[in-house]
C-alpha positions as CSV (number, residue, x, y, z in Angstrom):
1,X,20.5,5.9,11.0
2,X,21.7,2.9,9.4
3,X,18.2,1.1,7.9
4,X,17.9,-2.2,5.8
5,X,14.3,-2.6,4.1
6,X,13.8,-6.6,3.4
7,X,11.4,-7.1,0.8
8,X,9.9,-9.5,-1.5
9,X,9.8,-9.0,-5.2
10,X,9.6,-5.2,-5.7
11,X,7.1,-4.9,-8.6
12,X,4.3,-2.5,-9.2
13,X,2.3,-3.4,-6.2
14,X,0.6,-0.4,-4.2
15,X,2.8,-1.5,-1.0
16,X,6.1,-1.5,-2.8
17,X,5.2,1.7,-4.3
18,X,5.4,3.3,-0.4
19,X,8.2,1.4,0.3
20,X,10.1,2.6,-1.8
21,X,8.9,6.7,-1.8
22,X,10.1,5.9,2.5
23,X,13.2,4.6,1.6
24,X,14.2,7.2,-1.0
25,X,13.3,9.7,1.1
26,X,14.8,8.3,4.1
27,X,17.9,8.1,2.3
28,X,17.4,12.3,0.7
29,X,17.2,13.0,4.3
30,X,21.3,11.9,5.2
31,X,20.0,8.2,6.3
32,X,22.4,5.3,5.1
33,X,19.7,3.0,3.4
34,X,19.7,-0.3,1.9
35,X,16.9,-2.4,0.0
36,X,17.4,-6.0,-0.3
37,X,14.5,-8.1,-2.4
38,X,14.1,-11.3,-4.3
39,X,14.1,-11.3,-8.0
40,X,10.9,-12.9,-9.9
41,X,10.1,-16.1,-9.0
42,X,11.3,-18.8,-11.4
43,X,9.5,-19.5,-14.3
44,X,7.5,-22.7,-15.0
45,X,9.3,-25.7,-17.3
46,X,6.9,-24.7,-20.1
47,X,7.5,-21.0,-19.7
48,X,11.4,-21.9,-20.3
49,X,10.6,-24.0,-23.1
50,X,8.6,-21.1,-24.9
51,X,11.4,-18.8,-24.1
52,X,13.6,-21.2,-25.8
53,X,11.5,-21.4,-28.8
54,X,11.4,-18.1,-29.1
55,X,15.3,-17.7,-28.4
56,X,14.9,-15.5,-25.2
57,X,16.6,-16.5,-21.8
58,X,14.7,-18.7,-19.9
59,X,15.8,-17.0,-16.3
60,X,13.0,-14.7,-14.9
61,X,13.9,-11.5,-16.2
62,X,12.8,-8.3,-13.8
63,X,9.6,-6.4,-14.9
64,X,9.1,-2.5,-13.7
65,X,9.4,-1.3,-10.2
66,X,8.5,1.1,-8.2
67,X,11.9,1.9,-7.4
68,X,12.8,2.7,-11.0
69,X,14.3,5.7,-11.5
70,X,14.7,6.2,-7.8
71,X,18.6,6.9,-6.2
72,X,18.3,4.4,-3.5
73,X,20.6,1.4,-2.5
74,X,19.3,-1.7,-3.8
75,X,20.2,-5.6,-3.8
76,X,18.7,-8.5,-5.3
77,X,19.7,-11.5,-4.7
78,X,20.7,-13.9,-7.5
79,X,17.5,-16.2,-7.0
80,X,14.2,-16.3,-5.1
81,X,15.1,-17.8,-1.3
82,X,15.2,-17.0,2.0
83,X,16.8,-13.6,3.1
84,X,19.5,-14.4,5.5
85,X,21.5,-12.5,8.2
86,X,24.8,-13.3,5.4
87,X,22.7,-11.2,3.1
88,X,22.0,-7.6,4.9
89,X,24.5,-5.4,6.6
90,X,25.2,-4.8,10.4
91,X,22.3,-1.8,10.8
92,X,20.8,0.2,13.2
93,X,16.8,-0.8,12.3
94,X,15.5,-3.8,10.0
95,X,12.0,-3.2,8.4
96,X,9.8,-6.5,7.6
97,X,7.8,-5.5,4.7
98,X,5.7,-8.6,4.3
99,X,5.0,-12.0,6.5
100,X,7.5,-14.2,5.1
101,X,10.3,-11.0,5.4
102,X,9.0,-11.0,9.4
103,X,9.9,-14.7,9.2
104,X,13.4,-14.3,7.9
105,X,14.7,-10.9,9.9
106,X,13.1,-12.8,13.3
107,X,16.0,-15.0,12.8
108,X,18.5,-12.0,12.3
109,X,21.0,-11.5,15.2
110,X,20.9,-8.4,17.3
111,X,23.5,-6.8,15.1
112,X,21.4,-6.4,12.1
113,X,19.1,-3.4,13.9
114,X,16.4,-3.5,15.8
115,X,13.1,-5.1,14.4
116,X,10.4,-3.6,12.7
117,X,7.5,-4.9,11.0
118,X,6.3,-2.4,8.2
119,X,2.5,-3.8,8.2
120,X,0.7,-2.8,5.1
121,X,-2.3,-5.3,5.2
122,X,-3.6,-8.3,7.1
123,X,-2.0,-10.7,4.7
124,X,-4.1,-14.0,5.6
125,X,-5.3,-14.1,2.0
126,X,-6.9,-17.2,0.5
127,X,-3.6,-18.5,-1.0
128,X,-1.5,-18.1,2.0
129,X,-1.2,-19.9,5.1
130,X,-3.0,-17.8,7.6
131,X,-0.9,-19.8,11.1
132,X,2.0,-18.2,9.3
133,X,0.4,-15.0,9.1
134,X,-0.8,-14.3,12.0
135,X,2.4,-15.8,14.0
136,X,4.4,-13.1,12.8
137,X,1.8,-10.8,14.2
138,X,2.8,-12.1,17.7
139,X,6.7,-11.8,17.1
140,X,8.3,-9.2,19.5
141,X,9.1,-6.5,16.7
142,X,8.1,-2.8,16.6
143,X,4.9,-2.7,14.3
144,X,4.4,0.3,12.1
145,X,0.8,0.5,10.4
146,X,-0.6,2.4,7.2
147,X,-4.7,2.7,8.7
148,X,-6.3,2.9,12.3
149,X,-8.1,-0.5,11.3
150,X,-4.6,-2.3,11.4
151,X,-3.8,-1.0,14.7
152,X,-7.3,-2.0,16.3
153,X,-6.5,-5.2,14.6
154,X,-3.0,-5.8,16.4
155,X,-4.3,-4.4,19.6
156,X,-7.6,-6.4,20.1
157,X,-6.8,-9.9,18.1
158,X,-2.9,-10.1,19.2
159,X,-2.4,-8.1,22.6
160,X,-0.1,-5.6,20.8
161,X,-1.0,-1.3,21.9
162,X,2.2,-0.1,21.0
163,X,1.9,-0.2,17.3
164,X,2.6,3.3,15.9
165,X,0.0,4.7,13.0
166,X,1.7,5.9,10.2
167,X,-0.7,6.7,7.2
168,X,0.1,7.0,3.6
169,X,0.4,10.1,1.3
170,X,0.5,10.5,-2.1
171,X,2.5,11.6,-4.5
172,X,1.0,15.2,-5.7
173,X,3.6,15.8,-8.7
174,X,2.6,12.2,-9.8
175,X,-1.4,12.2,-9.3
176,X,-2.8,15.8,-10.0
177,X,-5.5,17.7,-11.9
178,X,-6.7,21.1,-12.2
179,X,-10.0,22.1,-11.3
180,X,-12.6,20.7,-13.5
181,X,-16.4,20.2,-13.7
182,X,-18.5,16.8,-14.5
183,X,-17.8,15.0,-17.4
184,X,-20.0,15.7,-20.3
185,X,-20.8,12.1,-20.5
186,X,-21.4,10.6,-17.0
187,X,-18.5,8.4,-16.1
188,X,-17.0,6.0,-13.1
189,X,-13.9,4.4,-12.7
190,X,-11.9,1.4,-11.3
191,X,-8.9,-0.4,-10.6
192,X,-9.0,-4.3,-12.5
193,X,-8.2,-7.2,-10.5
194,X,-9.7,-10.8,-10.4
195,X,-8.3,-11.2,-7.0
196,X,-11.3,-11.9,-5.0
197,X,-10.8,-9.3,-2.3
198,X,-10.4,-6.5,-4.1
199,X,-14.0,-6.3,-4.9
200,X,-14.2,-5.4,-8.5
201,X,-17.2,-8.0,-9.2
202,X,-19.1,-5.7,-7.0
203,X,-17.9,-2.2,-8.9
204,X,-18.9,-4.0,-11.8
205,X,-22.2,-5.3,-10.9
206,X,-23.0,-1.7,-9.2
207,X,-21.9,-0.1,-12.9
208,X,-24.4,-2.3,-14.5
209,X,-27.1,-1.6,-12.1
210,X,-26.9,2.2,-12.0
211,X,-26.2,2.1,-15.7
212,X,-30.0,1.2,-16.3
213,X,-30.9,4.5,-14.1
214,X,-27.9,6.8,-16.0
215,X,-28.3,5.1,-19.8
216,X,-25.1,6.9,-21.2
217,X,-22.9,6.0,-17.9
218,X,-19.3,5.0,-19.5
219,X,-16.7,3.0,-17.4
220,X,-12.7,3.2,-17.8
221,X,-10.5,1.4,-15.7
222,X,-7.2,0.1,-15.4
223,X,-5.1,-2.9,-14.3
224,X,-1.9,-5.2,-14.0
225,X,-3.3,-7.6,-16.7
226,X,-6.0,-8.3,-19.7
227,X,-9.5,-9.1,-18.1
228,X,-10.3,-12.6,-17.7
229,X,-13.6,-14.6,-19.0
230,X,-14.6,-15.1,-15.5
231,X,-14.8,-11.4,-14.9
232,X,-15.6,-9.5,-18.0
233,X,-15.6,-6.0,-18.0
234,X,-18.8,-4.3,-19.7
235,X,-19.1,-3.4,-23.5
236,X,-17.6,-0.1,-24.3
237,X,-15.1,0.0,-21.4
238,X,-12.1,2.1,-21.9
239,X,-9.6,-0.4,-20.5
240,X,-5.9,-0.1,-20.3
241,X,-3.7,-2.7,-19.0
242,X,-0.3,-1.8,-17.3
243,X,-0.8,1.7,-18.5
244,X,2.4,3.8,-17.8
245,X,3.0,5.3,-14.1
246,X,2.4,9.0,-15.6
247,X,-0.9,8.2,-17.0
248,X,-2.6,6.8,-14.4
249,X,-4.0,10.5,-13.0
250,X,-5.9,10.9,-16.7
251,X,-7.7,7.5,-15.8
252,X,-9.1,9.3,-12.2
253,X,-9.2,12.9,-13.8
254,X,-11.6,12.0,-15.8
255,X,-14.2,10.7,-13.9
256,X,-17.1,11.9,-11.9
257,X,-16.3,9.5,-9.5
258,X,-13.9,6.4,-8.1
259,X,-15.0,3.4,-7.4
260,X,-13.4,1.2,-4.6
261,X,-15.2,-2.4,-3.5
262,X,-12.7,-3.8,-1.5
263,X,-13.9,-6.3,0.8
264,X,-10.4,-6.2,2.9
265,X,-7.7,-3.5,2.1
266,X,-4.7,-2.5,4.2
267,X,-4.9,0.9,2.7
268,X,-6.6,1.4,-0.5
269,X,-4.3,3.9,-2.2
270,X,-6.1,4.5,-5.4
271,X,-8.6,6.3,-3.0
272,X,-6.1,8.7,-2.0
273,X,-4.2,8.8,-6.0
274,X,-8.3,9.8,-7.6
275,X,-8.3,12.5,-4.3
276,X,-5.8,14.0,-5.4
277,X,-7.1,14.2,-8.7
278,X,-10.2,15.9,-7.8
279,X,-12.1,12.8,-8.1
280,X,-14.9,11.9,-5.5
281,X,-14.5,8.2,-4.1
282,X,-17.1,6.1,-3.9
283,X,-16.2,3.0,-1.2
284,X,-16.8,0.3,1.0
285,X,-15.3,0.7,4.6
286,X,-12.3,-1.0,4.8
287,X,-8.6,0.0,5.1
288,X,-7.9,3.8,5.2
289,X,-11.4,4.8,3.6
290,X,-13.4,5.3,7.0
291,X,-11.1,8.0,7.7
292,X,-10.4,9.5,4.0
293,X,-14.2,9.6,2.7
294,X,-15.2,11.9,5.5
295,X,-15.9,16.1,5.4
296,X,-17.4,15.1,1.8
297,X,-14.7,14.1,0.4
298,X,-16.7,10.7,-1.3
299,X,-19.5,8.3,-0.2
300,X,-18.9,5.4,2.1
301,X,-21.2,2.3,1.3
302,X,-22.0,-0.9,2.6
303,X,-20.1,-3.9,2.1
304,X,-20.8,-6.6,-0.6
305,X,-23.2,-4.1,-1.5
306,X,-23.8,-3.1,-5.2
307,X,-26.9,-1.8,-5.3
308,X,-25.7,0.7,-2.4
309,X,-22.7,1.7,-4.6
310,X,-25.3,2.1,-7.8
311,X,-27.5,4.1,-5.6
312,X,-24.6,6.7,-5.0
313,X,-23.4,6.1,-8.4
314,X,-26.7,7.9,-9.4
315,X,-26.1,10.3,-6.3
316,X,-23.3,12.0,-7.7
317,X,-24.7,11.9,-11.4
318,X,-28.0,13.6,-10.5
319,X,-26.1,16.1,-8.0
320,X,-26.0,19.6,-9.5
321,X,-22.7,21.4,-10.6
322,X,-21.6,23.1,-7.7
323,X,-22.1,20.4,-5.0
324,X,-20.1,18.2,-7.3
325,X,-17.2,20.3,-7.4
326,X,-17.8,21.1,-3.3
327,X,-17.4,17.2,-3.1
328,X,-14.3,17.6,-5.4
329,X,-12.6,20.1,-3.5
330,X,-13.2,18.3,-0.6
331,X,-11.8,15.3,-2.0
332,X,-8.4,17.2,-3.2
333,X,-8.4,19.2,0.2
334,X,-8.2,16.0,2.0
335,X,-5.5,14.4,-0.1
336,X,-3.1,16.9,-0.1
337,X,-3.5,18.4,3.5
338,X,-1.2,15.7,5.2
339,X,2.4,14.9,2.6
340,X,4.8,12.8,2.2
341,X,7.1,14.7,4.6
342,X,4.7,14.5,7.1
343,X,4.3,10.8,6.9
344,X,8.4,10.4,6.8
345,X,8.7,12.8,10.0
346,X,6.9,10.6,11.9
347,X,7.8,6.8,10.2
348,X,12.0,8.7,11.0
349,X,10.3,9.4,14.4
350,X,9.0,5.7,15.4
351,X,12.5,4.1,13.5
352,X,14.2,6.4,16.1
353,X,12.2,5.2,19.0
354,X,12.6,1.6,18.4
355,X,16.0,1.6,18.0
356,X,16.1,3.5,21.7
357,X,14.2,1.5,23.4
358,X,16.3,-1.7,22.1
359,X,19.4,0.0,23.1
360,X,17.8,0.4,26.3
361,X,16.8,-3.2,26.4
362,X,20.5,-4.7,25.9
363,X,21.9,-2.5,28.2
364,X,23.3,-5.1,31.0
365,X,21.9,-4.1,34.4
366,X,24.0,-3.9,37.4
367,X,22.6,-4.0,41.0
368,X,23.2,-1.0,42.8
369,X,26.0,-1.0,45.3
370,X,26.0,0.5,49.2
371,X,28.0,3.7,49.6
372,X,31.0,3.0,52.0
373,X,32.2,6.0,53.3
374,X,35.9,6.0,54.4
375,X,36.1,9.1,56.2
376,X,37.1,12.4,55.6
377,X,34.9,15.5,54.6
């Protein structure tokens, strides 16, 4: 197959991070593959005149990405616009990745492949414009969706029962631990973010409640940035922002349990990444985690709920040793059962599919003609 991902910026973002694992292995397994994306956005007049100053170049200079390192085709175009039909190749399938992408390849001719729509979250977030959003919900492309909540979602808020459930994997030569027991000194994690959805005033809020019940319960976390004022994380954290890729499992490994607060989430792939680590999970039910914290692999809690998370918090501290690490090798069990090559059989399988049934679709029907018979035997 001949497939064209359209992205936006490609950065460290969870999403980009199973883009690109699809599209390197898409491409390992003979597939012609091609990733076009923007570059960062442009930077602000001050941020040039500081660069100035300083006697760096003012253009927007790439950060990491996920797809460093990786042996896949890639193109960025020379400034942040539109991606047009001039810009990707004559293909086989062409895979949305984000609302504005839907926007752009719903304006690609037939020639560019058949439409997909890569559907990693419900992106109506405060800061963009929900109409938007949800319009390209309603375009006629081939959705592909990461958790059974995004499917409900298409099928009973935008008519659509033919969206294919693909869920996520994770990496197990990336995120890994061996077998362990509780930490000496009780300890919980989480990801940093001040973006409201992601929940982390509740995590926080939960750690400071169940650290009156568990006096000596330590916090580490990680992030994309330094904490703000607004959200301060709690005296003694062990923080780390932008830690390296190959650290990140020594952040879950060494905790007695995960803390996710989401209050909407696509996904939620730091539940699966601490699973795999042998860390219990401790989350609200959104995205993927309904399905992931079950057979004792974590605790489900409820929703803008901190003193339910403290209360499990304490849970896990007070359980003893060997239901602990019963709850930890549930946890691993869970994350490693279904792989990557699993999830790219059957995101090969729908790509397949959809480009069938538009072939079908184009094909010109002729109406059936009578049989004249002009003798003979």
């Amino acid at each position: 197959m001949r497939i064209t991902f359209v992205l936006p910026y490609a950065g460290l973002a969870g999403g980009i991070r199973v883009i690109a694992t699809y599209a390197e292995r898409l491409q390992q397994r003979g597939h012609q593959v091609l990733v076009v994306s923007l570059p960062p956005d442009p930077l602000s007049l001050r941020q040039r005149c500081q660069a100035l100053l300083r006697g760096q170049p003012w253009r927007p200079q790439p950060g990491p990405s996920h797809f460093d390192g990786r042996q896949v085709n890639r193109r960025i175009l020379e400034r942040a616009r539109c991606v047009t039909a001039a810009d990707v190749p004559d293909a086989d399938v062409v895979i949305a990745t984000w609302w504005e992408t839907a926007e752009w390849v719903a304006a690609f001719p037939a020639s560019k492949g058949a439409k997909v729509y890569f559907v990693q979250h419900f992106e109506a977030f405060e800061n963009q414009p929900r109409e938007r959003v949800e319009a390209t919900w309603r375009l006629p492309f081939q959705k592909i969706a990461v958790s059974q909540w995004l499917v409900d979602l298409a099928r009973n808020h935008f008519g659509d029962s033919q969206v294919f459930l693909v869920p996520n994997s994770v990496d197990t030569e990336q995120f890994f631990a061996p077998v362990r027991c509780k930490q000496t000194v009780p300890t919980v994690g989480l990801m940093y973010s001040d973006i409201s959805w992601k929940g982390c005033d509740i995590m926080l809020k939960a750690f400071s409640l169940a650290k009156q019940q568990v006096p000596n319960l330590r916090l580490v976390a990680f992030g994309a940035k330094q904490p703000v004022d607004a959200l301060p994380l709690p005296p003694g954290t062990h923080y780390v922002s932008c830690p390296p890729q190959a650290s990140l499992k020594d952040f879950y490994s060494q905790c007695d349990a995960w803390l996710f607060g989401s209050r909407t989430e696509g996904f939620g792939m730091p539940i699966l990444e601490a699973m795999a680590c042998r860390t219990p999970v401790i989350g609200t039910p959104v995205g993927a985690a309904p399905e992931l914290l079950i057979e004792g692999a974590g605790i489900l809690v409820e929703p803008e709920d901190a003193q339910d998370m403290a209360r499990a918090i304490q849970q896990i501290h007070e359980m003893p040793e060997a239901q602990w690490q019963m709850m930890s090798e549930a946890a691993y069990i869970k994350a490693v059962r279904y792989t990557w090559d699993d999830a790219v059989t059957q995101f090969e399988t729908a790509l397949r599919t959809t480009i069938e049934q538009s072939q079908r679709q184009r094909q010109p029907s002729y109406p059936s003609k009578p049989c004249l018979h002009t003798g003979g035997q």
